[in-house]
C-alpha positions in Angstrom: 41.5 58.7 -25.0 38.5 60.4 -22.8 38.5 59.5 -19.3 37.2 55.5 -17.9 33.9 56.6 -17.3 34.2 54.0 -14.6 36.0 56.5 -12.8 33.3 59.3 -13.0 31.2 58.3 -10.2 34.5 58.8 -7.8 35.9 62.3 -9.5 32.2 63.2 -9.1 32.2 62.2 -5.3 35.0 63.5 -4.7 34.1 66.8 -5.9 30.8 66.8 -4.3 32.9 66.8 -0.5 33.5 69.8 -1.7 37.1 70.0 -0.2 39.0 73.1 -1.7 42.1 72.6 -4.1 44.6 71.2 -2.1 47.5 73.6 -3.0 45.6 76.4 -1.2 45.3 74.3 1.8 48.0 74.1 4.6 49.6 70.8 5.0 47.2 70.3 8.4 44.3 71.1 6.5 45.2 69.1 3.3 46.0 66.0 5.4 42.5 66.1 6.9 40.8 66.2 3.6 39.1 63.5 2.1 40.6 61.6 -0.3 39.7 59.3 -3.7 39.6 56.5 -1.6 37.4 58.4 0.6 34.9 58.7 -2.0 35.2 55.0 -2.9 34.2 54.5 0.5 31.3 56.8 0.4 29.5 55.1 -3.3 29.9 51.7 -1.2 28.2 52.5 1.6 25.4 54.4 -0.8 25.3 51.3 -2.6 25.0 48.9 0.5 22.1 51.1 2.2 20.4 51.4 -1.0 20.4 47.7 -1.7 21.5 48.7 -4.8 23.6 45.7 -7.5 27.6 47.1 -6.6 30.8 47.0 -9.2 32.4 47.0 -5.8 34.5 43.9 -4.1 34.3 43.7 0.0 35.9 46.5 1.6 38.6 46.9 2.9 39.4 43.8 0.9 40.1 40.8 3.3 43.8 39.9 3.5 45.3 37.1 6.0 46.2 39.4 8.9 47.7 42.6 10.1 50.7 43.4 11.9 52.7 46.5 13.2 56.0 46.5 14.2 58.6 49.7 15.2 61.2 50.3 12.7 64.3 52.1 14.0 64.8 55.1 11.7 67.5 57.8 11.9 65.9 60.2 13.6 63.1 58.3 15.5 61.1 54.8 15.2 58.6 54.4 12.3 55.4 53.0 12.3 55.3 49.8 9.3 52.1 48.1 8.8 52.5 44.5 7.6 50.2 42.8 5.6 50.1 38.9 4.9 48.3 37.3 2.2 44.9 35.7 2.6 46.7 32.5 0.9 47.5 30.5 3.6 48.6 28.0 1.6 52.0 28.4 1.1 54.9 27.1 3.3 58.0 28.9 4.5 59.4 32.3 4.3 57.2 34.3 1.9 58.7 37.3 -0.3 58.2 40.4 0.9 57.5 43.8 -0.7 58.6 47.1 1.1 56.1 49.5 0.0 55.9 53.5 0.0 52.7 55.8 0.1 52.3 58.9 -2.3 51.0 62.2 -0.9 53.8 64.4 -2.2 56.1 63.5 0.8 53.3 66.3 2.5 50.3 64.6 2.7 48.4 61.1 3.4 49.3 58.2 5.0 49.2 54.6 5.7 45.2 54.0 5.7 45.2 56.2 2.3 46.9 53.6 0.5 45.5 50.6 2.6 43.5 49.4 -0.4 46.6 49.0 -2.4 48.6 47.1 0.0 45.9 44.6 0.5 45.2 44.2 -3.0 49.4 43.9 -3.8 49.4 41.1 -0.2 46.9 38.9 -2.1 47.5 39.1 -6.0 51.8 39.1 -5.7 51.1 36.0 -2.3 53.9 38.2 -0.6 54.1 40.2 2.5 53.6 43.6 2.2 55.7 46.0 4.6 54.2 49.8 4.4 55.9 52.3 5.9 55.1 55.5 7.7 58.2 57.9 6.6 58.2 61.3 7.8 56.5 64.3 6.2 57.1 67.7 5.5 57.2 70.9 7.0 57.7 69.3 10.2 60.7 66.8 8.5 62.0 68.2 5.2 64.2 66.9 2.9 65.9 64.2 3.1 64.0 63.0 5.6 61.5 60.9 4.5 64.6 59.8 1.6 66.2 58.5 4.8 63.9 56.9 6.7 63.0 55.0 3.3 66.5 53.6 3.0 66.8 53.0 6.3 63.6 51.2 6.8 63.9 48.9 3.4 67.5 48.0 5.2 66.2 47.0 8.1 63.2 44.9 6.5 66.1 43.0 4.2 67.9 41.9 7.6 64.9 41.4 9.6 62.9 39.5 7.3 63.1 36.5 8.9 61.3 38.0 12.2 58.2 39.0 10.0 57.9 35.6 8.4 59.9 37.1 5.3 62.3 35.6 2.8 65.3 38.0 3.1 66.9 37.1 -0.2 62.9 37.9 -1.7 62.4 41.8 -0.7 61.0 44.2 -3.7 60.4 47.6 -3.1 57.9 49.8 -4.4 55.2 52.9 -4.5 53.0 55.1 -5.5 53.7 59.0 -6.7 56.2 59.9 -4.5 56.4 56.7 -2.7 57.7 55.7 -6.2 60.2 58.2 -5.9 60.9 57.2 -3.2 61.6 53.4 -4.2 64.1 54.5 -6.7 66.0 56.1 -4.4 66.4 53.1 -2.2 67.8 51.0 -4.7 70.1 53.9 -6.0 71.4 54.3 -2.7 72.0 50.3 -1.8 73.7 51.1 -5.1 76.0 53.7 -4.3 76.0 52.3 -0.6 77.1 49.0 -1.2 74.0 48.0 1.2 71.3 45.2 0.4 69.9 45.7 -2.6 66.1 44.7 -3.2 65.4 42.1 -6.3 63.2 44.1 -8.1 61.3 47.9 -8.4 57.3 48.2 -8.7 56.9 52.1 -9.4 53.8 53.2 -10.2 53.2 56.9 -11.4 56.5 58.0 -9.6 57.1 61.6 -8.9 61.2 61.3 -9.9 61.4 65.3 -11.1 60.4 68.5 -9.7 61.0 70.9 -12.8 57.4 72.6 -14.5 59.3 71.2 -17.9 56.0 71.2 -20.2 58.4 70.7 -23.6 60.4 67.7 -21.7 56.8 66.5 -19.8 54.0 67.3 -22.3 52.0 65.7 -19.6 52.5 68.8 -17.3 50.6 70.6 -19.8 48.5 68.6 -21.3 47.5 67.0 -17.6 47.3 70.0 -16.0 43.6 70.6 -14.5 43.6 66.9 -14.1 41.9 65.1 -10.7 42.9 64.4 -8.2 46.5 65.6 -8.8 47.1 68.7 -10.7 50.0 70.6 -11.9 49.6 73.5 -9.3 50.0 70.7 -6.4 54.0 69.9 -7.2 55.1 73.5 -6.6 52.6 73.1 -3.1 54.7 70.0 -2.6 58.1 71.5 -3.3 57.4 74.2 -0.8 56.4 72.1 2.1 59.0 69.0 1.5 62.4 70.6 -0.1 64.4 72.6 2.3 65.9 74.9 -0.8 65.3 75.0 -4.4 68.4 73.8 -5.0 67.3 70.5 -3.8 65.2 70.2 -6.9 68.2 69.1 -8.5 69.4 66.5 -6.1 69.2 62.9 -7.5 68.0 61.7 -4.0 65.0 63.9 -4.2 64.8 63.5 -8.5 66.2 60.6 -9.4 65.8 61.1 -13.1 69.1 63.3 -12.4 71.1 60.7 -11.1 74.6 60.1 -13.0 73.5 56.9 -13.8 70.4 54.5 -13.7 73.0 51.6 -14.4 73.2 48.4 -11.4 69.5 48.6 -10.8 67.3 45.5 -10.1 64.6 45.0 -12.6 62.0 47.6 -12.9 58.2 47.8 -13.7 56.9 51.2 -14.2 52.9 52.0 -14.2 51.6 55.5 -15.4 48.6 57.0 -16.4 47.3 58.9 -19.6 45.3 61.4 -17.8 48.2 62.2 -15.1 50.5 65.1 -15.1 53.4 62.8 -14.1 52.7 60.8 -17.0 55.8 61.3 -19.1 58.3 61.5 -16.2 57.9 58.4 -15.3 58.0 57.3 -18.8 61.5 59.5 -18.7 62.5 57.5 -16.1 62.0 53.8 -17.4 63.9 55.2 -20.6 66.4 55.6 -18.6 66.6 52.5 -16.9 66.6 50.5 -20.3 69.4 52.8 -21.5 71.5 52.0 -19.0 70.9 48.2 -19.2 68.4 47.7 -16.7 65.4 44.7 -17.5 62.5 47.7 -17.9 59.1 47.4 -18.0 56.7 50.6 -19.0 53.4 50.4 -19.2 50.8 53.1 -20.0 46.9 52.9 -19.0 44.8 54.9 -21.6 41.6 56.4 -19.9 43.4 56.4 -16.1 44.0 59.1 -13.8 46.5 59.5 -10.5 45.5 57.2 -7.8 44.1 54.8 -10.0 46.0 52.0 -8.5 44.0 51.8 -5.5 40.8 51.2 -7.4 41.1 47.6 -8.3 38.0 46.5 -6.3 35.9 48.5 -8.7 37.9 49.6 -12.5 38.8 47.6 -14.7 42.1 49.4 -15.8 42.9 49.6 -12.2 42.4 45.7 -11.6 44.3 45.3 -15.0 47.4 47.2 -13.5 47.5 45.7 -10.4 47.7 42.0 -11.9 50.9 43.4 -14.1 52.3 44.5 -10.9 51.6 41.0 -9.6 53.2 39.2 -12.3 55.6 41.4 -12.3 56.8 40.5 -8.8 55.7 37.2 -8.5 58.3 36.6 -11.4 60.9 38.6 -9.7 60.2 36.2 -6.7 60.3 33.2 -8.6 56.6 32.3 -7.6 55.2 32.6 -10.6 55.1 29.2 -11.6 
């Protein structure tokens, strides 16, 4: 189907910054560029000083409170931003979600993907721990893999500290924060370390190959907003420290020997996304090799749609799945 039109006024916003395309950008340059949440931000404020009727809920959306705390990483300490839920109404250790920004392991950052953590806080009544991993050029490959693993590890044995249930903690992300999700469970896996209860990936990145007869989507996807399929190569040659790791399973873990002894998974993509039908691939794969698999596609949506809850309706629709979805892995869905 055509685009949401709900999401035309935000494409159209976002086009009218007038930002070049980000794959001829260096990674400085791209990181300073405003975003799709950018332009949310911009048709709000229009809205609230033309006194004008808004689709939009309050923003940023309210959420109990807002903590930081230093994780230590294997290289050097990482900044995690904790978010509690504005239900104050539950006693006790809550469940906890480890959560993972997209941005192509190159780009964005924690405040990008604010929006989603606050939404995930509230709708899931869990904590939400995001984590600032470590980017490329300056830190390629695996670096941001281990500071994910690492990080998710330490959350799992420090729950209790952050008001956490330790044996509650999901993990989950956008793009290549989703990516990045799978690999921590495939490497508690293979580890033998703490393994989180369930998966919330949403559009993950989890290949690196321009495979248009494998990944239609590619193709069919490929002029799409805000990511496009000249972007992954841009990614690839800022984050990957050779082409060979293309083909590692801990930077594209739809290669990995086996998607079997895996917590339950729900995966999110988009029609209108180029990474559509790998993350389709992916969840496939998962229910192949026994896993409790949830896919589910959202006709009219584009990259980045998750973050859009306060304002489209597919968005809002997605982000209660993901809720459910977790809440049931929790066992607070009652």
């Amino acid at each position: 189907m055509p685009l949401d039109p709900q999401l035309q006024p935000f494409l159209d916003q976002l086009a009218a910054f007038g930002v070049p395309p980000t794959e001829t950008l260096s990674p400085l340059a791209a990181r300073n560029a405003p975003t799709l949440k950018n332009a949310v931000e911009e048709l709000a404020a229009n809205h609230a000083a033309q006194r004008a009727k808004s689709v939009f809920k309050p923003m940023p959306e309210p959420v109990g409170r807002i903590a930081h705390v230093l994780i230590p990483g294997p290289a050097e300490e990482l900044l995690a931003r904790v978010y509690y839920p504005a239900d104050n109404a539950q006693e006790g250790a809550r469940p906890v979600l480890v959560y993972f920004h997209g941005g192509g392991f190159v780009i964005a950052n924690l405040d990008v993907y604010d929006p989603s953590c606050r939404a995930l806080a509230n709708a899931a009544k869990c904590i939400v721990v995001s984590v600032a991993y470590r980017q490329g050029p300056e830190a390629r490959f695996p670096a941001a893999h281990d500071d994910a693993y690492v990080a998710t590890q330490w959350v799992i044995k420090h729950a209790r500290e952050l008001g956490g249930d330790p044996a509650r903690v999901a993990v989950g992300g956008e793009s290549a924060g989703g990516n990045l999700a799978t690999h921590v469970c495939l490497q508690a896996r293979d580890k033998g370390g703490a393994m989180p209860v369930y998966q919330l990936l949403i559009y993950p990145m989890v290949q690196w190959e321009a495979d248009t007869t494998r990944f239609p989507s590619l193709r069919e996807n490929a002029e799409s907003r805000p990511l496009n399929a000249r972007v992954l190569p841009w990614f690839a040659k800022y984050y990957l420290s050779s082409p060979a790791d293309a083909r590692d399973p801990r930077a594209a873990p739809l290669h990995a020997l086996s998607h079997a002894g895996l917590p339950p998974a729900l995966v999110l993509t988009a029609e209108l996304d180029v990474l559509r039908d790998e993350g389709e691939a992916y969840a496939r794969s998962l229910e192949a090799a026994g896993g409790r698999t949830k896919c589910v596609r959202y006709d009219g949506m584009i990259h980045e749609f998750f973050g859009l809850a306060g304002a489209v309706d597919g968005a809002k629709a997605a982000l209660q799945e993901a809720a459910n979805g977790l809440m049931g892995a929790f066992g607070t869905d009652e």
